[in-house]
GUGU-707868 format. One record per residue: residue in one letter; x, y, z of N, C-alpha, C in turn. Coordinates in steps of 0.02 Angstrom, whole numbers, plus 50000, padded with zeros to 5 digits. Layout:
N
AXYZXYZXYZ
...
# end
This chain:
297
X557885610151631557415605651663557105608951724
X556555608351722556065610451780556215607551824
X556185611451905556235608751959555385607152002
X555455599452014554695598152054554565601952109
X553915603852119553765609352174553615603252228
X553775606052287553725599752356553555603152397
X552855602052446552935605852514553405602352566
X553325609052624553735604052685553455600052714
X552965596352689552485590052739552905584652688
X552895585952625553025579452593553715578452575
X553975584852596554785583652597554935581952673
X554725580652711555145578552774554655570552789
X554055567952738553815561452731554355558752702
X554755562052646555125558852602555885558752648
X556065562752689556655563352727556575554552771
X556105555652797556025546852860555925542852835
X555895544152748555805533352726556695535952695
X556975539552702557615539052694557875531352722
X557725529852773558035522452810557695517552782
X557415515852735556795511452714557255507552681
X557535499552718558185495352700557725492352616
X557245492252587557205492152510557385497452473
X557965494952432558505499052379557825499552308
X557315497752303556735501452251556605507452288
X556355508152367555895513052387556615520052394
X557165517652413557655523352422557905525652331
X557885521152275557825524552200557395531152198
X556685528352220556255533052214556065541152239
X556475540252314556455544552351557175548252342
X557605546352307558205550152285558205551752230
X557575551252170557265553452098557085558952129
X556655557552170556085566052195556735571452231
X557245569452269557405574552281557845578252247
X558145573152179558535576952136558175581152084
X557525579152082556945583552036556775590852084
X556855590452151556775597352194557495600952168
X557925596952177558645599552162558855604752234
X559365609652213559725613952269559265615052336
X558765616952331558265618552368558055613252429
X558125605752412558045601152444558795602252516
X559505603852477559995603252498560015604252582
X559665610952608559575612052671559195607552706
X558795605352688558185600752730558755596052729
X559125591252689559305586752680559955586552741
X560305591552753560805593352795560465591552851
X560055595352874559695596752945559565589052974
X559245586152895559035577952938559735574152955
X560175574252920560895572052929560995573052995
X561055578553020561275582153084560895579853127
X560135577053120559975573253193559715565753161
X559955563953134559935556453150560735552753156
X560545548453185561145543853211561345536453157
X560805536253158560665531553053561265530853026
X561945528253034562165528452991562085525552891
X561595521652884561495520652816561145527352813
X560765527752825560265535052820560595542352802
X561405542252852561915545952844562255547152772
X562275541252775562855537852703562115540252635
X561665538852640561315539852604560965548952562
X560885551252632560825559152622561615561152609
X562245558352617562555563052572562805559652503
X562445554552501562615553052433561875558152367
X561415558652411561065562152383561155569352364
X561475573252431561655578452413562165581652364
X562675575352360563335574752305563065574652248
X562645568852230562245567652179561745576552161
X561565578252194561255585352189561735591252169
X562185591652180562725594252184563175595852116
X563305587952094563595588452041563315587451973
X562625587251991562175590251929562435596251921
X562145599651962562345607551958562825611051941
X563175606451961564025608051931564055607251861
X563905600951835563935599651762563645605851732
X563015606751750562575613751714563075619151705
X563345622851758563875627451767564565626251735
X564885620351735565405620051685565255618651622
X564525616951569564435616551508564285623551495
X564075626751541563885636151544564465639551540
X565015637351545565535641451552566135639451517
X566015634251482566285632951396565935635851333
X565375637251357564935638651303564865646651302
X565035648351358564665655351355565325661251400
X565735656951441566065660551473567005656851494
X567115655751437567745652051436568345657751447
X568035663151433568915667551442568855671351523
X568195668451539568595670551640568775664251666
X569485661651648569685657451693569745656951774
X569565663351797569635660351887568815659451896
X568205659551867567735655251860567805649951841
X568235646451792568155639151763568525636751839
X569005640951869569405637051906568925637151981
X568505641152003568175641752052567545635052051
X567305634251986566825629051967567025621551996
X567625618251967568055615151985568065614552067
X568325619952095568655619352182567755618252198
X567255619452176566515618052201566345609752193
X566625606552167566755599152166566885598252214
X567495597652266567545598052322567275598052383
X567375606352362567125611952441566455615252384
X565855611252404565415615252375565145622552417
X565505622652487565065628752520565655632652520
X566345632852467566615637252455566345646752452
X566675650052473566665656352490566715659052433
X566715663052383566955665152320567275672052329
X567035674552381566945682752380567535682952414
X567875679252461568355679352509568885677052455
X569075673152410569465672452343569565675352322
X569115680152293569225686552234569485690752281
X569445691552350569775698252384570365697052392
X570775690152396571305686152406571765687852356
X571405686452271571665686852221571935696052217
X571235698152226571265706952212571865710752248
X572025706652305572595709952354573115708652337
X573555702952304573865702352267574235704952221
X573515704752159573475710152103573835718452144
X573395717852155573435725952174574245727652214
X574615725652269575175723352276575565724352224
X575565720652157575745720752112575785725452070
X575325730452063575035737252023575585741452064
X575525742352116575745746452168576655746752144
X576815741952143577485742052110577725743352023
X577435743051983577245745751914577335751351905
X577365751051822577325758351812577805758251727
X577575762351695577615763351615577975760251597
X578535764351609579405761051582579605755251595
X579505753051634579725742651664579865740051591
X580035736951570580365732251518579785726551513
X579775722151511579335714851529579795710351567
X580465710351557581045706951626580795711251696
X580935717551676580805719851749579965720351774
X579255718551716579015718151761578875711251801
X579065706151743579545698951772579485698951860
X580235703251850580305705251921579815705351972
X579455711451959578885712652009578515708152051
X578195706251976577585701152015578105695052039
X578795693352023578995687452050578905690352138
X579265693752135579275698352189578635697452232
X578205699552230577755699652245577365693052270
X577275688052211576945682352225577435676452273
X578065678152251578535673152276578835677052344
X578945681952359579455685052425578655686552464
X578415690252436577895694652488577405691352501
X576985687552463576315683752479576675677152488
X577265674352469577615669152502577315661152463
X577175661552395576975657952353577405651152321
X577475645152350577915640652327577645635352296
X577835628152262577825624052234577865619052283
X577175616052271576955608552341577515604152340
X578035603652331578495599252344578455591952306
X578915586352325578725580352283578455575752330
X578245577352405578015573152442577375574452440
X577135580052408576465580052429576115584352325
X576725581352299576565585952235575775581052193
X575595576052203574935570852191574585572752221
X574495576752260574115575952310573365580852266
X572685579752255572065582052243571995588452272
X572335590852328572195598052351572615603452315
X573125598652275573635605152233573035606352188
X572555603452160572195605952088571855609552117
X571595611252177571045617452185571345623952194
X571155628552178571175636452178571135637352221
X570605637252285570585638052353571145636752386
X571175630752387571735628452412572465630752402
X572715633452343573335638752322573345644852384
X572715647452384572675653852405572595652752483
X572485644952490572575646052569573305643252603
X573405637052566574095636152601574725639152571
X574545643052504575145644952481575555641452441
X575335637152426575745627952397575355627552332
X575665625552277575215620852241575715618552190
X575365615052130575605612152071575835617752017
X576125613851972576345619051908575735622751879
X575135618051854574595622451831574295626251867
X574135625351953573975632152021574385637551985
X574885636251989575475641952003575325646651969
X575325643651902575335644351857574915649551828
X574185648451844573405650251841573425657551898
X573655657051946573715661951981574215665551959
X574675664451914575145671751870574865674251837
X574655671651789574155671251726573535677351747
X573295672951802572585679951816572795686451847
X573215684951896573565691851918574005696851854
X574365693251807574585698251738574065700251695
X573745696551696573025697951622572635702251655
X572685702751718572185708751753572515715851758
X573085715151758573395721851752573885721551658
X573715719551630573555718351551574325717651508
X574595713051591575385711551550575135704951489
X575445705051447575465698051395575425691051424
X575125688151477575625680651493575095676551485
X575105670351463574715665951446575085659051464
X574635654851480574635647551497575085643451436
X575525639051444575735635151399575915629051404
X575435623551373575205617251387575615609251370
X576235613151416576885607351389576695601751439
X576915593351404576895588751428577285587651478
X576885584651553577055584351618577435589251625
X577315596551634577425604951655576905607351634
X576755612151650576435617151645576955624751641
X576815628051607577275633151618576895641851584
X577035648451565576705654151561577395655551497
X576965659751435577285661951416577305670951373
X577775673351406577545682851393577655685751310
X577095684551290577035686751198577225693951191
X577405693951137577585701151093576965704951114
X576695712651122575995711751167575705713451085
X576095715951019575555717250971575185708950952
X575565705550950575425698050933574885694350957
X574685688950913573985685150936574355677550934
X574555676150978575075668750955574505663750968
X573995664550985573265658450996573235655850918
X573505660650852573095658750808573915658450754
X574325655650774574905654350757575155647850757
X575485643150701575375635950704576075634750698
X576495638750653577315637450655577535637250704
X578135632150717578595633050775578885638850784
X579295639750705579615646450697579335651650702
X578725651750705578215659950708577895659750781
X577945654650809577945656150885578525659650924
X579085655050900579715658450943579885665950911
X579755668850856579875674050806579675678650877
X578785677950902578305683150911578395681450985
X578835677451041578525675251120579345679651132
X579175682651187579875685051204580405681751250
X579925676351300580275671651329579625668851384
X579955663851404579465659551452579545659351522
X579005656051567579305658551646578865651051668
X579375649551718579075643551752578825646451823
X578205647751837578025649151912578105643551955
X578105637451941578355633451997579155633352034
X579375636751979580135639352006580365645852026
X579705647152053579695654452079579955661352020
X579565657151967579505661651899580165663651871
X580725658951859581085659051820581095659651768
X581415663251700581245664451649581745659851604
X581395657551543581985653751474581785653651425
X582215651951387581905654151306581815647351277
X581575649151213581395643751180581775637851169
X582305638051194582865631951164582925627751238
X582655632551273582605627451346582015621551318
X581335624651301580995619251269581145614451249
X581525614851207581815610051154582175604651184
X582765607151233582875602551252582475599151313
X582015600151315581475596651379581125591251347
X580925593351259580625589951239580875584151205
X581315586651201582135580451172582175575251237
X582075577051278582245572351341581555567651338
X581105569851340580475565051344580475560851276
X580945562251234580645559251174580035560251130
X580005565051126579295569551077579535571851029
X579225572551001579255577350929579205585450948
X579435588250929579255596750949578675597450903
X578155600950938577185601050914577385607350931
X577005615250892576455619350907576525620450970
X575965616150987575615618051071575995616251116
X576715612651108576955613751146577635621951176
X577415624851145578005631751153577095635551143
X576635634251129576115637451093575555640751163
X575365648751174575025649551234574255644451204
X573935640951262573445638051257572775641651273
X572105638451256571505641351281571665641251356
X570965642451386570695642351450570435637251475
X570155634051404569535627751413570335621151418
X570895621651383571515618851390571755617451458
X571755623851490571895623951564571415621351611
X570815623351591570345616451650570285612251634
X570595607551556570695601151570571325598451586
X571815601451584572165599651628572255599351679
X571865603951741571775604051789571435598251810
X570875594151765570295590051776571015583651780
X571325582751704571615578951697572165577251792
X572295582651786572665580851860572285578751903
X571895583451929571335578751975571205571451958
X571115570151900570895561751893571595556051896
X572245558951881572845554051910572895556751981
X572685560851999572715558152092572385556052115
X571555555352092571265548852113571135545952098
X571415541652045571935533952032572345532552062
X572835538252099573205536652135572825530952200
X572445537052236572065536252288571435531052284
X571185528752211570685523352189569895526652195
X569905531652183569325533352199568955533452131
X568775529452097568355527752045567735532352037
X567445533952083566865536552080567075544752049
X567495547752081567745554352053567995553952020
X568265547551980568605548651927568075546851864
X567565542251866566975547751802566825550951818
X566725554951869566185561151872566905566351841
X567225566951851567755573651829567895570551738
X567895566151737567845563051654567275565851626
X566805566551678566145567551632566215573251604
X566525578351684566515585351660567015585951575
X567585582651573567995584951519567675583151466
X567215580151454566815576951405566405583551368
X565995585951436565695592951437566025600151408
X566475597851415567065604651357567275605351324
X567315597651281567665597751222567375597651167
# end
Protein backbone atom coordinates (compact mmCIF):
# COMPACT_ATOMS: atom_id res chain seq x y z
CA UNK A 1 0.00 0.00 0.00
CA UNK A 2 1.07 3.40 -1.01
CA UNK A 3 1.95 5.94 1.41
CA UNK A 4 -0.06 9.59 0.97
CA UNK A 5 2.39 12.35 0.17
CA UNK A 6 1.74 15.39 2.85
CA UNK A 7 3.55 18.65 3.05
CA UNK A 8 4.61 20.28 6.31
CA UNK A 9 1.85 23.02 6.08
CA UNK A 10 -0.82 20.35 5.98
CA UNK A 11 0.71 18.06 8.32
CA UNK A 12 1.04 20.41 11.23
CA UNK A 13 -2.96 21.84 10.01
CA UNK A 14 -3.70 18.26 10.66
CA UNK A 15 -1.45 18.10 14.02
CA UNK A 16 -3.94 21.31 15.79
CA UNK A 17 -7.36 19.86 14.91
CA UNK A 18 -5.76 16.94 16.83
CA UNK A 19 -7.92 18.54 19.95
CA UNK A 20 -11.10 18.91 17.82
CA UNK A 21 -13.58 17.29 20.87
CA UNK A 22 -15.77 15.73 17.48
CA UNK A 23 -14.78 11.92 17.42
CA UNK A 24 -15.87 12.20 13.17
CA UNK A 25 -13.22 15.06 12.65
CA UNK A 26 -10.37 13.10 14.90
CA UNK A 27 -11.47 9.48 12.54
CA UNK A 28 -10.46 11.51 9.77
CA UNK A 29 -7.38 13.09 10.81
CA UNK A 30 -6.04 9.71 12.23
CA UNK A 31 -7.00 7.98 8.49
CA UNK A 32 -4.54 10.69 6.93
CA UNK A 33 -1.87 10.11 9.27
CA UNK A 34 -1.87 6.42 9.11
CA UNK A 35 -1.93 6.78 5.14
CA UNK A 36 1.54 9.07 5.70
CA UNK A 37 2.52 6.15 7.94
CA UNK A 38 6.31 6.05 9.73
CA UNK A 39 7.18 9.33 8.37
CA UNK A 40 4.35 11.16 10.16
CA UNK A 41 5.90 9.42 13.50
CA UNK A 42 8.44 12.40 14.22
CA UNK A 43 6.13 15.33 13.64
CA UNK A 44 3.70 13.46 15.74
CA UNK A 45 6.25 13.13 18.80
CA UNK A 46 7.37 16.77 18.62
CA UNK A 47 3.58 17.94 18.90
CA UNK A 48 3.20 15.54 21.97
CA UNK A 49 6.19 17.19 23.57
CA UNK A 50 4.70 20.70 23.54
CA UNK A 51 1.28 20.49 24.19
CA UNK A 52 -0.15 20.16 27.59
CA UNK A 53 -3.62 18.64 25.96
CA UNK A 54 -3.97 15.86 27.69
CA UNK A 55 -6.80 14.24 25.26
CA UNK A 56 -4.62 15.54 22.47
CA UNK A 57 -1.76 13.55 24.40
CA UNK A 58 -3.76 10.39 24.76
CA UNK A 59 -4.65 10.82 21.21
CA UNK A 60 -1.15 11.27 19.31
CA UNK A 61 -0.03 8.20 21.01
CA UNK A 62 -2.73 6.24 20.23
CA UNK A 63 -2.01 7.26 16.73
CA UNK A 64 1.45 6.60 16.76
CA UNK A 65 0.79 2.89 18.29
CA UNK A 66 -1.79 2.53 15.75
CA UNK A 67 1.15 3.53 13.14
CA UNK A 68 3.38 1.38 14.61
CA UNK A 69 1.76 -1.78 14.68
CA UNK A 70 0.81 -1.69 11.18
CA UNK A 71 4.26 -1.87 10.52
CA UNK A 72 4.88 -4.44 12.66
CA UNK A 73 2.23 -6.71 11.21
CA UNK A 74 3.98 -6.02 7.65
CA UNK A 75 7.38 -7.19 9.18
CA UNK A 76 6.14 -10.23 11.04
CA UNK A 77 3.96 -11.59 7.85
CA UNK A 78 7.59 -10.80 6.04
CA UNK A 79 9.31 -12.91 8.19
CA UNK A 80 7.07 -16.04 8.13
CA UNK A 81 6.99 -15.86 4.66
CA UNK A 82 10.29 -15.10 3.65
CA UNK A 83 12.58 -15.22 6.69
CA UNK A 84 11.46 -17.74 9.37
CA UNK A 85 14.87 -19.50 10.06
CA UNK A 86 16.53 -16.15 11.63
CA UNK A 87 14.88 -16.43 14.79
CA UNK A 88 16.63 -13.49 16.70
CA UNK A 89 14.71 -11.36 13.95
CA UNK A 90 11.31 -13.00 14.63
CA UNK A 91 12.33 -12.38 18.26
CA UNK A 92 13.62 -8.70 17.76
CA UNK A 93 10.16 -7.96 15.71
CA UNK A 94 8.22 -8.96 18.73
CA UNK A 95 10.48 -6.83 21.55
CA UNK A 96 9.47 -3.76 18.70
CA UNK A 97 5.84 -4.17 20.02
CA UNK A 98 6.95 -2.78 23.05
CA UNK A 99 10.11 -0.75 22.78
CA UNK A 100 9.58 0.35 19.26
CA UNK A 101 12.85 2.69 19.41
CA UNK A 102 14.67 -0.47 20.37
CA UNK A 103 18.45 -0.43 19.47
CA UNK A 104 19.12 -3.60 17.32
CA UNK A 105 22.75 -3.08 16.73
CA UNK A 106 23.51 -2.84 20.52
CA UNK A 107 21.66 -6.63 20.79
CA UNK A 108 23.50 -8.30 18.17
CA UNK A 109 26.82 -6.99 19.85
CA UNK A 110 25.36 -8.33 23.24
CA UNK A 111 24.48 -11.62 21.60
CA UNK A 112 27.98 -11.72 19.46
CA UNK A 113 29.99 -11.33 22.85
CA UNK A 114 28.56 -14.10 24.28
CA UNK A 115 28.80 -16.27 21.28
CA UNK A 116 32.16 -15.49 20.89
CA UNK A 117 33.05 -16.13 24.81
CA UNK A 118 31.76 -19.28 23.96
CA UNK A 119 33.97 -20.11 20.72
CA UNK A 120 36.88 -19.02 22.77
CA UNK A 121 36.43 -22.03 24.99
CA UNK A 122 35.78 -24.77 22.14
CA UNK A 123 37.51 -26.73 20.20
CA UNK A 124 37.30 -30.19 18.02
CA UNK A 125 37.41 -32.94 20.47
CA UNK A 126 34.65 -31.69 23.18
CA UNK A 127 32.08 -34.49 23.21
CA UNK A 128 28.50 -32.61 23.07
CA UNK A 129 28.35 -33.14 27.26
CA UNK A 130 31.42 -31.26 27.39
CA UNK A 131 30.43 -28.74 25.00
CA UNK A 132 27.16 -28.81 27.30
CA UNK A 133 29.58 -27.67 29.66
CA UNK A 134 30.92 -24.69 28.03
CA UNK A 135 28.29 -22.67 27.00
CA UNK A 136 26.55 -23.62 30.46
CA UNK A 137 29.57 -22.12 31.68
CA UNK A 138 29.54 -19.35 29.98
CA UNK A 139 25.85 -18.23 29.79
CA UNK A 140 25.13 -19.27 33.38
CA UNK A 141 28.66 -18.47 35.59
CA UNK A 142 30.19 -15.72 33.30
CA UNK A 143 27.45 -13.59 31.66
CA UNK A 144 25.43 -14.57 34.87
CA UNK A 145 22.16 -15.76 33.03
CA UNK A 146 19.17 -16.96 35.38
CA UNK A 147 15.48 -17.88 35.37
CA UNK A 148 12.93 -14.78 36.42
CA UNK A 149 11.84 -16.49 39.39
CA UNK A 150 8.05 -17.29 40.40
CA UNK A 151 7.45 -13.79 41.68
CA UNK A 152 7.99 -12.17 38.75
CA UNK A 153 7.91 -15.37 36.26
CA UNK A 154 4.15 -13.61 34.44
CA UNK A 155 5.50 -10.86 34.21
CA UNK A 156 5.37 -9.40 29.97
CA UNK A 157 9.07 -8.29 30.25
CA UNK A 158 10.24 -12.10 30.52
CA UNK A 159 8.87 -12.47 26.68
CA UNK A 160 11.14 -9.78 25.26
CA UNK A 161 14.66 -10.50 24.01
CA UNK A 162 15.81 -7.12 25.03
CA UNK A 163 14.88 -7.49 28.08
CA UNK A 164 16.89 -11.12 28.68
CA UNK A 165 19.94 -9.37 27.57
CA UNK A 166 19.48 -6.57 29.84
CA UNK A 167 18.48 -7.81 33.16
CA UNK A 168 19.79 -11.18 32.72
CA UNK A 169 16.36 -12.83 33.88
CA UNK A 170 13.86 -14.36 31.82
CA UNK A 171 11.34 -17.24 31.10
CA UNK A 172 11.89 -20.83 29.84
CA UNK A 173 11.31 -19.82 26.12
CA UNK A 174 14.04 -16.38 26.68
CA UNK A 175 16.37 -18.79 27.98
CA UNK A 176 15.83 -20.88 25.95
CA UNK A 177 16.03 -18.78 22.48
CA UNK A 178 19.20 -17.33 23.71
CA UNK A 179 20.92 -21.06 23.84
CA UNK A 180 19.51 -21.98 20.79
CA UNK A 181 21.05 -18.80 18.86
CA UNK A 182 24.29 -18.78 20.60
CA UNK A 183 24.77 -22.97 19.61
CA UNK A 184 23.33 -22.72 16.01
CA UNK A 185 25.81 -19.90 15.47
CA UNK A 186 28.73 -21.77 16.31
CA UNK A 187 26.88 -24.95 14.51
CA UNK A 188 26.37 -27.16 17.71
CA UNK A 189 22.94 -29.30 17.02
CA UNK A 190 20.39 -27.62 19.63
CA UNK A 191 16.99 -26.82 18.80
CA UNK A 192 13.87 -25.52 20.58
CA UNK A 193 11.42 -28.15 21.97
CA UNK A 194 7.81 -27.23 22.35
CA UNK A 195 6.69 -29.13 25.56
CA UNK A 196 3.50 -28.13 27.36
CA UNK A 197 3.94 -25.34 30.09
CA UNK A 198 8.13 -25.74 29.57
CA UNK A 199 9.91 -24.89 27.11
CA UNK A 200 13.07 -26.75 26.90
CA UNK A 201 16.36 -27.36 23.89
CA UNK A 202 17.13 -30.48 22.54
CA UNK A 203 20.97 -31.65 21.17
CA UNK A 204 20.26 -34.05 17.91
CA UNK A 205 22.50 -36.67 16.50
CA UNK A 206 24.26 -33.75 14.23
CA UNK A 207 23.87 -36.30 10.95
CA UNK A 208 20.02 -36.27 11.71
CA UNK A 209 17.05 -34.09 10.54
CA UNK A 210 14.57 -34.80 13.54
CA UNK A 211 12.17 -31.64 12.07
CA UNK A 212 10.98 -34.27 9.65
CA UNK A 213 10.60 -37.28 12.06
CA UNK A 214 7.04 -38.25 13.48
CA UNK A 215 7.82 -41.53 15.68
CA UNK A 216 8.29 -41.25 19.26
CA UNK A 217 10.70 -44.04 18.93
CA UNK A 218 12.70 -42.39 16.00
CA UNK A 219 12.99 -39.27 17.89
CA UNK A 220 14.52 -40.70 21.01
CA UNK A 221 16.62 -43.34 18.57
CA UNK A 222 18.31 -39.95 16.78
CA UNK A 223 18.25 -36.88 20.06
CA UNK A 224 21.15 -37.55 22.30
CA UNK A 225 19.63 -35.85 25.28
CA UNK A 226 17.81 -32.67 26.35
CA UNK A 227 18.78 -29.49 28.39
CA UNK A 228 16.58 -27.24 30.34
CA UNK A 229 18.19 -23.61 30.20
CA UNK A 230 15.95 -22.37 32.78
CA UNK A 231 17.84 -24.65 35.11
CA UNK A 232 20.92 -23.32 34.20
CA UNK A 233 21.04 -25.98 31.34
CA UNK A 234 20.72 -29.14 32.97
CA UNK A 235 20.71 -32.08 30.88
CA UNK A 236 17.92 -35.44 30.75
CA UNK A 237 16.91 -37.89 28.69
CA UNK A 238 13.99 -38.92 27.24
CA UNK A 239 12.30 -40.77 30.09
CA UNK A 240 12.50 -37.57 32.08
CA UNK A 241 9.83 -36.48 29.42
CA UNK A 242 7.75 -39.07 29.99
CA UNK A 243 7.42 -38.76 33.21
CA UNK A 244 6.54 -34.92 33.01
CA UNK A 245 4.06 -35.79 30.64
CA UNK A 246 2.51 -38.54 32.80
CA UNK A 247 2.13 -35.91 35.46
CA UNK A 248 0.05 -33.45 33.40
CA UNK A 249 -2.03 -36.10 32.13
CA UNK A 250 -1.28 -36.09 28.29
CA UNK A 251 -0.78 -38.47 25.99
CA UNK A 252 2.93 -38.61 24.83
CA UNK A 253 2.66 -36.59 21.05
CA UNK A 254 5.70 -36.18 18.58
CA UNK A 255 6.14 -32.58 19.29
CA UNK A 256 6.37 -33.07 22.45
CA UNK A 257 10.18 -34.72 22.78
CA UNK A 258 10.09 -33.33 18.90
CA UNK A 259 12.76 -30.07 18.01
CA UNK A 260 10.11 -27.44 16.78
CA UNK A 261 10.07 -24.65 13.93
CA UNK A 262 10.99 -21.09 14.59
CA UNK A 263 7.57 -19.83 13.50
CA UNK A 264 6.58 -22.50 16.81
CA UNK A 265 8.79 -20.47 18.99
CA UNK A 266 7.28 -17.00 18.20
CA UNK A 267 4.11 -18.32 18.91
CA UNK A 268 4.81 -19.28 21.85
CA UNK A 269 6.46 -16.43 22.80
CA UNK A 270 3.17 -14.42 21.47
CA UNK A 271 1.17 -17.05 23.31
CA UNK A 272 2.99 -15.96 26.59
CA UNK A 273 2.76 -12.46 26.08
CA UNK A 274 -1.08 -12.75 25.71
CA UNK A 275 -1.60 -14.82 29.35
CA UNK A 276 0.26 -11.98 30.92
CA UNK A 277 -1.93 -9.60 29.68
CA UNK A 278 -4.93 -11.34 30.83
CA UNK A 279 -3.26 -11.46 33.69
CA UNK A 280 -2.83 -7.66 33.78
CA UNK A 281 -6.43 -7.12 31.52
CA UNK A 282 -5.07 -5.46 28.91
CA UNK A 283 -7.49 -6.43 26.14
CA UNK A 284 -6.24 -4.19 23.69
CA UNK A 285 -2.76 -6.14 23.41
CA UNK A 286 -4.24 -9.02 23.66
CA UNK A 287 -5.88 -8.81 19.88
CA UNK A 288 -3.28 -7.05 18.55
CA UNK A 289 -0.58 -9.98 19.48
CA UNK A 290 -3.61 -12.50 18.39
CA UNK A 291 -3.61 -10.78 15.30
CA UNK A 292 0.02 -11.23 14.89
CA UNK A 293 -0.33 -15.25 15.50
CA UNK A 294 -3.04 -15.30 13.03
CA UNK A 295 -0.32 -13.74 10.59
CA UNK A 296 1.91 -16.98 10.86
CA UNK A 297 0.02 -19.64 10.72
Amino acid sequence: MGKQRINKKELNALIHLLDDPDEGIYSEIKSKFVSLGPPAIPHLESAWEHTYDIIMQKRIEHIIHFIQFQRLKVEIENWSTNESEDLLKGLLIIAHYQYPDLNEEKLRKQLKQITQDVWLDLNEDLTALEKINVLNHIIFDVHNFSGSGINNYYSPQNSFFNCLLETKKGNPVMLSCLYILVAQELKIPIYGVNLPEHFICAYLDEDKNLLNLSAVDSIKEHTLFYINPYRKGVVFQHSDIDVFVKQLKLEAIPSFYQPCSHKDIIIRVLRNLIFSYEKLGHTDKIEELSSLIDMIK
